[in-house]
C-alpha positions as semicolon CSV with decimal commas, in nm:
position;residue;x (nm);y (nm);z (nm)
1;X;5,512;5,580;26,023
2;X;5,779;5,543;26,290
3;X;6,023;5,304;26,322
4;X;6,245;5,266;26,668
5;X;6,481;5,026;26,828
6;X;6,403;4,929;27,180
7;X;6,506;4,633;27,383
8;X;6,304;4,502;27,681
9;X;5,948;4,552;27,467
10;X;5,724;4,299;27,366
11;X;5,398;4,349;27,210
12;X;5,305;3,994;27,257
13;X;5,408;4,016;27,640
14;X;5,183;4,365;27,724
15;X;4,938;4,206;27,532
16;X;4,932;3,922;27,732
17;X;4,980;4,067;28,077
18;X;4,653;4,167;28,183
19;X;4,721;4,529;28,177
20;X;4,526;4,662;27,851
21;X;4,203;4,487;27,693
22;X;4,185;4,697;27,424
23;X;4,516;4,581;27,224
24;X;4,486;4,281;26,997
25;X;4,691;4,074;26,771
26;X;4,637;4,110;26,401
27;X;4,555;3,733;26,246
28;X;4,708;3,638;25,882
29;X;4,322;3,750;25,735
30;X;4,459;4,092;25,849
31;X;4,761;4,132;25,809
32;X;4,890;3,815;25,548
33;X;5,158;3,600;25,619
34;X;5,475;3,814;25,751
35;X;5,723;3,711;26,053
36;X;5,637;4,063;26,228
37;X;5,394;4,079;26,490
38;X;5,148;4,319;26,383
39;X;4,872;4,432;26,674
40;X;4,620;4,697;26,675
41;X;4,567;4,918;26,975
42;X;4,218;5,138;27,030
43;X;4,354;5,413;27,293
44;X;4,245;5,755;27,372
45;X;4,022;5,774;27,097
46;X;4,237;5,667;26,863
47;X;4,358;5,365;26,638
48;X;4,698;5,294;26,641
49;X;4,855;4,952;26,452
50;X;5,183;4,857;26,557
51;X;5,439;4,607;26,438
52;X;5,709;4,423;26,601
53;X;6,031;4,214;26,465
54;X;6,285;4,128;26,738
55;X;6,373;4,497;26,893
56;X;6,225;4,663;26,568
57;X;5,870;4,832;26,656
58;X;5,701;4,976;26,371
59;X;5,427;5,249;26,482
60;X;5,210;5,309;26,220
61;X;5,102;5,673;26,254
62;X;5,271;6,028;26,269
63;X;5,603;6,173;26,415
64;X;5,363;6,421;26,625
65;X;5,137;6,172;26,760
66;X;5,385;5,976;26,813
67;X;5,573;6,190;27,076
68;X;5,264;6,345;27,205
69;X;5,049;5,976;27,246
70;X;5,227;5,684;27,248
71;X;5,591;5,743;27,379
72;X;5,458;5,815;27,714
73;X;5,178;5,549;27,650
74;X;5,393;5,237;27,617
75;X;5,599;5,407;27,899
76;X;5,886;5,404;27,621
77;X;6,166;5,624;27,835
78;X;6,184;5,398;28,124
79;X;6,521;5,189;28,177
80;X;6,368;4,839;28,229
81;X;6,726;4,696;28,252
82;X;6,790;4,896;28,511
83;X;6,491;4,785;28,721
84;X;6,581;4,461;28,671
85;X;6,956;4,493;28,796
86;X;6,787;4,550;29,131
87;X;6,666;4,238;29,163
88;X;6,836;4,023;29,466
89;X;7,055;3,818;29,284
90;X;6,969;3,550;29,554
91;X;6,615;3,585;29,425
92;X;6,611;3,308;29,190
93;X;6,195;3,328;29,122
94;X;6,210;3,681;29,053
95;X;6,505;3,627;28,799
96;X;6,335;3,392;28,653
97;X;5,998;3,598;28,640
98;X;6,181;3,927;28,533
99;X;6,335;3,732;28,245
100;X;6,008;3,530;28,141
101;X;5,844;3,847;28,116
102;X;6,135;4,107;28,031
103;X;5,946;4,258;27,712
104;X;5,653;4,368;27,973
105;X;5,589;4,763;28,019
106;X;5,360;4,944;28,264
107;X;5,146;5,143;27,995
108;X;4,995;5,464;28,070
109;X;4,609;5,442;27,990
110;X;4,356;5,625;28,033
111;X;4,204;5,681;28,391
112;X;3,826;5,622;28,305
113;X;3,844;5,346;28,078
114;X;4,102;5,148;28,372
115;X;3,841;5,183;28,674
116;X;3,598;5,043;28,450
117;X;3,789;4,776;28,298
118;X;3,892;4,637;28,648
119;X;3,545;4,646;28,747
120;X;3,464;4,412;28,460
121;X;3,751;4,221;28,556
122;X;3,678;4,111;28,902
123;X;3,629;3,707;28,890
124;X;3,687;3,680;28,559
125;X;3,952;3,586;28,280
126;X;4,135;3,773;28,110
127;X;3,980;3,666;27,742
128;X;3,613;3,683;27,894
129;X;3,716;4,086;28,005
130;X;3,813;4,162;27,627
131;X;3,521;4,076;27,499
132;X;3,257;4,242;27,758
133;X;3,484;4,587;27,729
134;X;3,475;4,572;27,311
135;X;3,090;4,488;27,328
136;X;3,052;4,759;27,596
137;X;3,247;4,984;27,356
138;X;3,036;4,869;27,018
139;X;2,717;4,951;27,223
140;X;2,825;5,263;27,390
141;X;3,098;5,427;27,254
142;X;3,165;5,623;26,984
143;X;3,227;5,516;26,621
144;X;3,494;5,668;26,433
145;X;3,680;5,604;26,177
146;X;4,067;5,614;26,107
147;X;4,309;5,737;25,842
148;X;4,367;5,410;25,684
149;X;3,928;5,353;25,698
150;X;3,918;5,104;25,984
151;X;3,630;5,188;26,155
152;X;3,668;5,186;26,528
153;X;3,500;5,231;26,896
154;X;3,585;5,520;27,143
155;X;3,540;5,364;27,484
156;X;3,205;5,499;27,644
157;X;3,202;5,813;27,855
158;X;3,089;5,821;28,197
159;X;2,728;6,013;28,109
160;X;2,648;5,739;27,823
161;X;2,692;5,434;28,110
162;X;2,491;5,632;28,385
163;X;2,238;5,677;28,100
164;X;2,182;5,313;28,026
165;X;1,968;5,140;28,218
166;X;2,096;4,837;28,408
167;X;1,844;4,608;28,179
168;X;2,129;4,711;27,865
169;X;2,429;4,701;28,036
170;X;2,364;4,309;28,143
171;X;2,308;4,284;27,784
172;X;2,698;4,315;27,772
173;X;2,734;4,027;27,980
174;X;2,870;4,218;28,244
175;X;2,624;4,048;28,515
176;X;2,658;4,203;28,846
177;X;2,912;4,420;28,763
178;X;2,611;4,614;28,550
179;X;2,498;4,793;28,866
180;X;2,909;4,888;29,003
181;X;2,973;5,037;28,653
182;X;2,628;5,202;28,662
183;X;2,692;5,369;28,971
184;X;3,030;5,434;28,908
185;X;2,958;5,610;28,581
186;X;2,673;5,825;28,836
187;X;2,913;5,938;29,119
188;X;3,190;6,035;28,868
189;X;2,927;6,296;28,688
190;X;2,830;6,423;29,025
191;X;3,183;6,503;29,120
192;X;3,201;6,249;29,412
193;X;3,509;6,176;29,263
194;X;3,733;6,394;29,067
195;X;3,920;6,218;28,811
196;X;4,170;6,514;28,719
197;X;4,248;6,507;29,065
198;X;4,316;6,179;29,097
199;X;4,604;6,233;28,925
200;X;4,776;6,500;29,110
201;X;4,737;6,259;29,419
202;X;5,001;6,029;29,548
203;X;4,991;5,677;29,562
204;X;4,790;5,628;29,895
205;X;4,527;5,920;29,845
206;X;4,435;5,821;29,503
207;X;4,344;5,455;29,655
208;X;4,124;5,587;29,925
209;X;3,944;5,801;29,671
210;X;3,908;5,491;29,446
211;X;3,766;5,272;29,661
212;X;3,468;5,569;29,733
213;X;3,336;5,385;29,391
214;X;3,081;5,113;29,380
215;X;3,258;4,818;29,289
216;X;3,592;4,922;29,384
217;X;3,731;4,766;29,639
218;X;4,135;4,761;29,711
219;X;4,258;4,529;29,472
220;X;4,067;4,698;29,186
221;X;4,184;5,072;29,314
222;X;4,523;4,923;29,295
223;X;4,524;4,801;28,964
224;X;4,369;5,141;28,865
225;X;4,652;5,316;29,027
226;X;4,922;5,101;28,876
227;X;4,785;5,087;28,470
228;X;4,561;5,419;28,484
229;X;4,767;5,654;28,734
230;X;5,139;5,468;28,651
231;X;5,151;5,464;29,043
232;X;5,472;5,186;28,956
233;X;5,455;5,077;29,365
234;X;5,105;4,970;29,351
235;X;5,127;4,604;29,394
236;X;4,781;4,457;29,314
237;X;4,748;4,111;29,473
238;X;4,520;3,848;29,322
239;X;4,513;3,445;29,356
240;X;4,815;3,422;29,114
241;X;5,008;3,692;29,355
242;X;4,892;3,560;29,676
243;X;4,937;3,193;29,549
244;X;5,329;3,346;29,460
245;X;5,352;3,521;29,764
246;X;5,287;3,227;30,041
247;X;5,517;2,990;29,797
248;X;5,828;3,205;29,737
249;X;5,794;3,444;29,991
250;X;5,662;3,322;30,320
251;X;5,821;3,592;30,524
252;X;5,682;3,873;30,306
253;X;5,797;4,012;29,950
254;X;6,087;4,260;30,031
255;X;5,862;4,582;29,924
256;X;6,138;4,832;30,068
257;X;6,404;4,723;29,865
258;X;6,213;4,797;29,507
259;X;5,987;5,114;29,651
260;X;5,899;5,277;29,361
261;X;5,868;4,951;29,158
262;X;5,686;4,680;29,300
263;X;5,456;4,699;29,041
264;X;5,659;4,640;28,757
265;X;5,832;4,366;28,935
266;X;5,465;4,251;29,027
267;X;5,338;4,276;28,667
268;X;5,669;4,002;28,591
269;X;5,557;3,772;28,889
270;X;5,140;3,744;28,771
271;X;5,270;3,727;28,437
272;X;5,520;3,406;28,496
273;X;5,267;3,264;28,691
274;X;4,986;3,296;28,455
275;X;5,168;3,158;28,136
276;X;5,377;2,876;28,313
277;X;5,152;2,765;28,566
């Protein structure tokens, strides 16, 4: 168990945000009645619970896995304070947003499991994505089991998707996406598209090699960039950003003055919107 201190960190917020699928809130049948957030995380092949009260977090697992997995995973060394002080203090909406949404962090996931999750998530909600990805994971991936017994689901490997036939995978409910994750699960085992490299790119590369991928289009190779490559100036736009955009900022969001972290500041903005709207 580790215990740490950290301000600007919310488990409820990154949970919410649309950035990871695979992290879940505990109910009272889990957990029993306690003030502390408790969630459960399935990450890297592993099973992580977690625990939140005010600025306490609670990570329920060892010291070593704990600086080797999840203090780079939940992005823990950044200064979101200081992002924030470079806000426009004329820019009352993206006060506002920043503030809403302060307890939001830009995780570093996995590569693989991000392309395919934004597949899935292409016209659809954000509950609707959680539950094709875990039934894509209870059908395909592998079950293990942790320390405390839970059992659990890796998240399927690119040769067990190009294996199933497109028949199964709409079985998922994953509808047309069934052939784009097919596909993409086929041109990633025949080295079309190297995901190792992929991360030695830089920001623009890494999107033109993305969108090689059936099913991938720009906004989806953005989102991939920003949550699976922690490119932090992708800024994915989607009908809550582009609804923000031509409201607050008619003459174009002021992407120069926060290069290097429009997409933490655009993670605040589709969050605000999406909870308040």
């Amino acid at each position: 168990m580790v215990a740490i201190t950290k301000d600007y960190f919310s488990l409820r917020q990154i949970c919410e945000s649309g950035q990871c699928f695979r992290l879940e809130r505990l109910t009272e049948a889990d957990c029993g009645k306690d003030e502390k957030e408790k969630y459960a995380l399935t990450a890297f092949g592993r099973y992580l619970e977690i625990e939140q009260e005010e600025n306490k977090i609670t990570f329920f697992c060892t010291q070593e896995e704990f600086e080797k997995i999840w203090k780079d995973y939940f992005d823990l060394e950044e200064d979101y304070c200081r992002i924030r002080e470079l806000i426009d203090k004329n820019d009352k909406y993206l006060i506002e947003a920043a503030a809403y949404g302060s307890g939001i962090r830009i995780l570093r996931q996995d590569l693989w499991e991000m392309i395919i999750s934004f597949i899935i998530s292409q016209q659809n909600n954000i509950k609707r994505i959680k539950k094709c990805i875990d039934l894509l994971c209870r059908r395909y991936g592998e079950e293990k089991q942790a320390q405390s017994g839970k059992r659990y689901y890796d998240f399927p490997r690119p040769e067990v998707l190009a294996a199933a036939s497109l028949e199964e995978l709409y079985a998922c409910n994953l509808g047309y996406r069934s052939r784009y994750i097919h596909n993409t699960a086929a041109s990633i085992l025949r080295g079309e598209v190297n995901l190792d490299a992929l991360k030695g790119m830089h920001y623009e590369r890494a999107k033109e090699e993305l969108v090689k991928l059936c099913g991938v289009g720009v906004k989806v190779a953005e989102c991939v960039c920003l949550f699976g490559l922690h490119k932090t100036e992708a800024f994915p736009i989607d009908t809550h950003i582009n609804k923000v955009l031509k409201q607050q900022y008619p003459g174009g969001f002021p992407y120069e003055r926060y290069k290097g972290y429009e997409g933490t500041l655009q993670q605040y903005i589709f969050y605000y919107d999406l909870m308040t709207k």
